[in-house]
PAZAPA-4460 file (N, C-alpha, C; in steps of 0.05 Angstrom, whole numbers, plus 32768, in hexadecimal, padded with zeros to 4 digits):
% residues 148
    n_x    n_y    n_z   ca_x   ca_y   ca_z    c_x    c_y    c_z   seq   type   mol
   81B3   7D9A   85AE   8198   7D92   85A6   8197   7D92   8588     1      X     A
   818B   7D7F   857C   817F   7D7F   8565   8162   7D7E   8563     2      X     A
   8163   7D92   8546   8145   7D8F   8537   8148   7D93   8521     3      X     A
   8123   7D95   8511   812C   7D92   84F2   8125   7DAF   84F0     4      X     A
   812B   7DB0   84DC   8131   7DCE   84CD   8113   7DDF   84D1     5      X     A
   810F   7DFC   84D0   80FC   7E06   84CF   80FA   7E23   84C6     6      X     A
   80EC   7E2C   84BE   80E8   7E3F   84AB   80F9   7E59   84BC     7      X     A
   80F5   7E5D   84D0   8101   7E71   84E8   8125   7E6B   84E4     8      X     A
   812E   7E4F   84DC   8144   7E56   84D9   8157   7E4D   84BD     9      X     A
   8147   7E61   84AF   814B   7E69   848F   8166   7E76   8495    10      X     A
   816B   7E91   8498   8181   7EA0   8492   8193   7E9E   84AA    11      X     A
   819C   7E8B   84C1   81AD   7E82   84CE   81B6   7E6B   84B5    12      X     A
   81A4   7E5C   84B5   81B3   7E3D   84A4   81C0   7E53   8486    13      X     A
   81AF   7E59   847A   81BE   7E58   8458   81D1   7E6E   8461    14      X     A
   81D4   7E7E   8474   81F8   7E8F   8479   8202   7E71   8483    15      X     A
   8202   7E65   8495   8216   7E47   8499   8216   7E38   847A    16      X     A
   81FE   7E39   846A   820E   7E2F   844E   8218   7E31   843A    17      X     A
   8218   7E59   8443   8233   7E60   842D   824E   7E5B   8445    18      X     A
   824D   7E5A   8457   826C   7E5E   846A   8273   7E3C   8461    19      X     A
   825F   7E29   845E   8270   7E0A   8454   826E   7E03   8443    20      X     A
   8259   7E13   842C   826A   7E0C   8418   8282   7E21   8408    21      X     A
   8289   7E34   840E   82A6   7E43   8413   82B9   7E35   8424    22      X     A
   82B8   7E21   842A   82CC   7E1E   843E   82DC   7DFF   8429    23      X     A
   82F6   7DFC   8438   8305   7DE5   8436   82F9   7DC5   8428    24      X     A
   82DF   7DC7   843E   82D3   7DA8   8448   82BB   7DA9   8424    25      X     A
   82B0   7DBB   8419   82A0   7DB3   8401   82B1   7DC7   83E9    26      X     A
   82B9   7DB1   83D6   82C1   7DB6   83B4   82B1   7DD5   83A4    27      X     A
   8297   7DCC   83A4   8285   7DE4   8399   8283   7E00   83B1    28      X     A
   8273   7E10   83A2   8272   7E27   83AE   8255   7E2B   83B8    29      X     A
   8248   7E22   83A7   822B   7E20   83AE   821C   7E35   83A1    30      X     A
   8208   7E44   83AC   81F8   7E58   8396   81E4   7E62   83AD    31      X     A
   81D8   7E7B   83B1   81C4   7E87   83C1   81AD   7E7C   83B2    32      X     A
   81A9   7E6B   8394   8198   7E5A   8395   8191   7E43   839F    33      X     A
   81AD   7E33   8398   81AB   7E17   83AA   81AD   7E11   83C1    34      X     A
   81AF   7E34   83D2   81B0   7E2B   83EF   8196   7E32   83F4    35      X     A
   8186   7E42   83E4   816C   7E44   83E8   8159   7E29   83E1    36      X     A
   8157   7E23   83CC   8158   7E04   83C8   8152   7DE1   83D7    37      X     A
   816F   7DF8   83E0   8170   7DE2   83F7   816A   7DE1   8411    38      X     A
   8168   7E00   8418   814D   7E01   8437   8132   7DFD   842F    39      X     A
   8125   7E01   8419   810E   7DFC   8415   8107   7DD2   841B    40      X     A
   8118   7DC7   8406   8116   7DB0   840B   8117   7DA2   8427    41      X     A
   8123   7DAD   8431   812B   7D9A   844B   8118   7DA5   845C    42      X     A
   80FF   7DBE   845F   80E7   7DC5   8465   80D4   7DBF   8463    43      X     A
   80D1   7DB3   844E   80BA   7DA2   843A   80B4   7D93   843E    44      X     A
   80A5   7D8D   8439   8095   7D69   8439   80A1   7D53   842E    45      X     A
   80B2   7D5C   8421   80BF   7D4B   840E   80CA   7D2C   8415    46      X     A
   80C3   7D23   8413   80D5   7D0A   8425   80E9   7CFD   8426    47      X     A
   80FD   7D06   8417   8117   7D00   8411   812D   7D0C   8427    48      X     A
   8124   7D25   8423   8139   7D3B   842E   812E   7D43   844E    49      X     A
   8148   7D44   845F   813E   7D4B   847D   8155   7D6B   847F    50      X     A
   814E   7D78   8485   815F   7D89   8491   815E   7D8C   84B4    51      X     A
   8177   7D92   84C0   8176   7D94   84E0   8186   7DAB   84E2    52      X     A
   8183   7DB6   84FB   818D   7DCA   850C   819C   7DC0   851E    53      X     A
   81B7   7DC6   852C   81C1   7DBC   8544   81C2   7DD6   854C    54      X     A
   81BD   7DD8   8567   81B5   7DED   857C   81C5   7DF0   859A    55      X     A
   81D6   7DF8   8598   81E4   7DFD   85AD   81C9   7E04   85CB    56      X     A
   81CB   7DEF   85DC   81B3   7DEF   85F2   81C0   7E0A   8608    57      X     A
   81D3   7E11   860B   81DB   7E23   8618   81CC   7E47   8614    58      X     A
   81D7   7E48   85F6   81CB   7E60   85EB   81B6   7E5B   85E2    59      X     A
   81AE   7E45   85E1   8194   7E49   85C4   8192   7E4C   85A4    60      X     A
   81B0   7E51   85A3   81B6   7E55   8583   81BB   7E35   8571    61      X     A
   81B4   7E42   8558   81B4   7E2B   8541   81DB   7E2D   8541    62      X     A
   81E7   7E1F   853B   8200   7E16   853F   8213   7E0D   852A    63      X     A
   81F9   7DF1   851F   8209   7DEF   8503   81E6   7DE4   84F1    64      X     A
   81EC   7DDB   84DA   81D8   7DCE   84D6   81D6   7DAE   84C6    65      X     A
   81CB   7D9F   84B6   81D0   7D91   84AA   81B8   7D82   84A0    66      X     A
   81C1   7D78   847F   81AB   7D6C   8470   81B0   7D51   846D    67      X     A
   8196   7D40   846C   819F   7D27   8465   8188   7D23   844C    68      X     A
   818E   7D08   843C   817F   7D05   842B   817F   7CE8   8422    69      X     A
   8167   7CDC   8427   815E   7CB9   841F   815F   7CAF   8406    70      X     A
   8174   7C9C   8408   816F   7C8A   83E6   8171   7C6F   83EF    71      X     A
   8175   7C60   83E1   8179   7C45   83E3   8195   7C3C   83D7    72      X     A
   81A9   7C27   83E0   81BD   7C18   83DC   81B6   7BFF   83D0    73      X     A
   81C0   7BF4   83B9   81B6   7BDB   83A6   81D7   7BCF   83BC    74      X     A
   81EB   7BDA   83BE   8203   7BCD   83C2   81FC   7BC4   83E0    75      X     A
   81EE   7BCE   83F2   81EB   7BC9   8411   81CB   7BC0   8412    76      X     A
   81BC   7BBC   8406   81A5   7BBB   83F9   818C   7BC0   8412    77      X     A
   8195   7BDB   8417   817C   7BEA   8432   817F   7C0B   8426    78      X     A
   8174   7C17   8436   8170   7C31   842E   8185   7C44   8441    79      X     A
   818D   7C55   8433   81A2   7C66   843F   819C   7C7C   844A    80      X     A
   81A8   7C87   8458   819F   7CAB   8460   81B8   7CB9   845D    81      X     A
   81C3   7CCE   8448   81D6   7CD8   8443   81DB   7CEE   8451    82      X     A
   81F3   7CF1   845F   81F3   7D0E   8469   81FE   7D1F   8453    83      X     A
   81F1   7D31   844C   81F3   7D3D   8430   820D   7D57   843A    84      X     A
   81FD   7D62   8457   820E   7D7A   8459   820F   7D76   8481    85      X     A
   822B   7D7A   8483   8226   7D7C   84A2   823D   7D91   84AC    86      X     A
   822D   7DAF   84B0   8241   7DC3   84BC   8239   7DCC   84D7    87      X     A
   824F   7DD5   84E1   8253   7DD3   8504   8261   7DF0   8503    88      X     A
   825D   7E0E   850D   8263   7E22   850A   8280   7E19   8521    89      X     A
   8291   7E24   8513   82B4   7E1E   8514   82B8   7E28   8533    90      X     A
   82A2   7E3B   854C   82AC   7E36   855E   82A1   7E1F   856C    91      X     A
   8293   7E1E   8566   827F   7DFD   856D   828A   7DDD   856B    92      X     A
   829E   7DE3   8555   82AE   7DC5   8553   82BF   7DBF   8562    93      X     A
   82C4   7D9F   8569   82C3   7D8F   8581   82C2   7D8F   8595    94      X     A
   829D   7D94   8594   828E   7D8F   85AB   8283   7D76   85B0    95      X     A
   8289   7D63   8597   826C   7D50   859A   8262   7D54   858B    96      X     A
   825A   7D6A   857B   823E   7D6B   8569   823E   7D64   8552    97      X     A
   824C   7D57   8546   8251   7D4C   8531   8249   7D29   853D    98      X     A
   8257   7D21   854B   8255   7D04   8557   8234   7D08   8565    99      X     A
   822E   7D18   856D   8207   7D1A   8579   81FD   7D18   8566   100      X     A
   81FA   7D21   854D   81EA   7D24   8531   81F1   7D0E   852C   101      X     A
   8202   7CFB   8529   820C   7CE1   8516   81F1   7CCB   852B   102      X     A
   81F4   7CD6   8545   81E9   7CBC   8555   81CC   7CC3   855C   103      X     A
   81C4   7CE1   854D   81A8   7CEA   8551   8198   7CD6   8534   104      X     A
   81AC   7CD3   851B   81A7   7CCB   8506   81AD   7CAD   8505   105      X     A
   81B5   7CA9   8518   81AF   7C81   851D   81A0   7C76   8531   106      X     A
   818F   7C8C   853A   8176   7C8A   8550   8163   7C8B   8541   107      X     A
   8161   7C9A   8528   814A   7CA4   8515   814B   7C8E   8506   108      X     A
   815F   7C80   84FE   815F   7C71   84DE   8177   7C54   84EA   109      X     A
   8170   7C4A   84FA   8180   7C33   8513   817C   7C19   84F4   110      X     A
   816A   7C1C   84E1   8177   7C0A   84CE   8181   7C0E   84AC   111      X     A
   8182   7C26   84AF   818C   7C35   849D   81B2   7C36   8496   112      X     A
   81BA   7C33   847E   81D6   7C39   8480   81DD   7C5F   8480   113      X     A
   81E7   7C5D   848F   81F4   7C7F   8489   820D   7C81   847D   114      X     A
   8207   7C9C   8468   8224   7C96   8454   822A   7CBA   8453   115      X     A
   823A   7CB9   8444   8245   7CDA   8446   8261   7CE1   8434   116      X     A
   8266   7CF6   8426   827F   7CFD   841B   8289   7D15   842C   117      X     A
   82A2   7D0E   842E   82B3   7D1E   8433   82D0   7D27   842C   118      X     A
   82DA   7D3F   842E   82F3   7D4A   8424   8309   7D38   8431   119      X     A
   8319   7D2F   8422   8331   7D18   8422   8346   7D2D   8443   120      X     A
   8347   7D47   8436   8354   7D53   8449   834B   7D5C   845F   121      X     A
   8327   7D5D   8461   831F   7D65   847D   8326   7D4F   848D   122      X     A
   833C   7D50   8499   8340   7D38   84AE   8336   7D3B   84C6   123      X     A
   8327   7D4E   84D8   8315   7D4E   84E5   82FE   7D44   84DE   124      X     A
   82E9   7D4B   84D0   82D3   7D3E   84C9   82D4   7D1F   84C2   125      X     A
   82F3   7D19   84BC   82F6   7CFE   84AD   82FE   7CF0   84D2   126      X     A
   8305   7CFD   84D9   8305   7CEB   84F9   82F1   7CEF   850C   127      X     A
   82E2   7D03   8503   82C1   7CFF   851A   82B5   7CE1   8507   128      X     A
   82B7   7CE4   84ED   82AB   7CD8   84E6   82B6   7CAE   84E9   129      X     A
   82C9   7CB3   84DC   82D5   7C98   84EB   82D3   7C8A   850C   130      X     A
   82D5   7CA6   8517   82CB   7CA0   8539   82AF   7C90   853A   131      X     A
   829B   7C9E   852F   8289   7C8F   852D   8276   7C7A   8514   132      X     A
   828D   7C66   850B   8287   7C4D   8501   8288   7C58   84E5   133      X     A
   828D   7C68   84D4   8293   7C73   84B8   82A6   7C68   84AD   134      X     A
   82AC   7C5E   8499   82C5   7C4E   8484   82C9   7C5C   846B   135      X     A
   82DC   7C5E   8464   82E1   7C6D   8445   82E0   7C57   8435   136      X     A
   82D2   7C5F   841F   82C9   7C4C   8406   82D5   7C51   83F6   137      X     A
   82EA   7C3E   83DF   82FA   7C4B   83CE   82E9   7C4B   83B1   138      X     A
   82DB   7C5C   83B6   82C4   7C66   8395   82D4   7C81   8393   139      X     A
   82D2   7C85   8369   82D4   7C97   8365   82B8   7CAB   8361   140      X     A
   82AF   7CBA   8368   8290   7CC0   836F   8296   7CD7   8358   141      X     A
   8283   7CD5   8348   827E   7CD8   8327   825D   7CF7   8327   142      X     A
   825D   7CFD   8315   8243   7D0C   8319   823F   7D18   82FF   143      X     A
   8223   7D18   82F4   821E   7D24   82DE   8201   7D37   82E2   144      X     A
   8208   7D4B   82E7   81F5   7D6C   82E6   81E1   7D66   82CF   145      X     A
   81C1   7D74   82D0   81B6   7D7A   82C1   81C0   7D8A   82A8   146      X     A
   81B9   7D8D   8292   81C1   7DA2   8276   81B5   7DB1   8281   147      X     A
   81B9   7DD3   8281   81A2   7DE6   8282   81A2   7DF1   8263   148      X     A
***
């Protein structure tokens, strides 16, 4: 089962987003700010940002979770829905729930492009994701941080 994020599951999600972003699959480390940050947003009204829960229907438990976030493509020229973050707690993977979330998020956004980065070497994630209709784009993807 999926749903979107909710205030009840604050400290299940940000322990799953120090366990991914410590892990293999994300570069940075992240911050007990920006994971705070980033449950607030995807709570909010905000309209950009969605956060979800995947829920194991058996137990009842939150499982893994994941954020997406709307921009627009000048190169595909429609609006995108990014999967920003998509973690699946490591006894949970390959069940499906990675491939359920991809096709929960082309039920929600059926004209939307979905796009996403991922680690060259997660070759699992890079084959759920290829399984369902994903292509690697050869961009070097660039980024410039605020000054503080």
């Amino acid at each position: 089962m999926i749903r979107f994020m909710a205030e009840e599951d604050r400290e299940v999600v940000i322990d799953m987003m120090y366990q991914f972003y410590n892990s293999p699959a994300v570069i940075t480390n992240g911050s007990e700010e920006i994971f705070n940050n980033n449950f607030e947003a995807c709570i909010s009204e905000w309209s950009t940002v969605r956060g979800y829960v995947l829920i194991d229907e058996d137990e009842c438990d939150v499982v893994g979770y994941a954020i997406t976030a709307k921009s627009y493509s000048t190169e595909f020229g429609r609006e995108c829905i990014w999967i920003e973050d998509l973690y699946i707690q490591k006894e949970y993977r390959g069940r499906g729930l990675g491939t359920e979330f991809i096709q929960y998020l082309r039920s929600l956004y059926s004209s939307y492009v979905l796009r996403l980065e991922a680690e060259v070497y997660n070759s699992r994630a890079l084959e759920t994701y290829k399984k369902n209709g994903f292509m690697e784009l050869p961009y070097a993807e660039m980024i410039a941080l605020p000054k503080r």
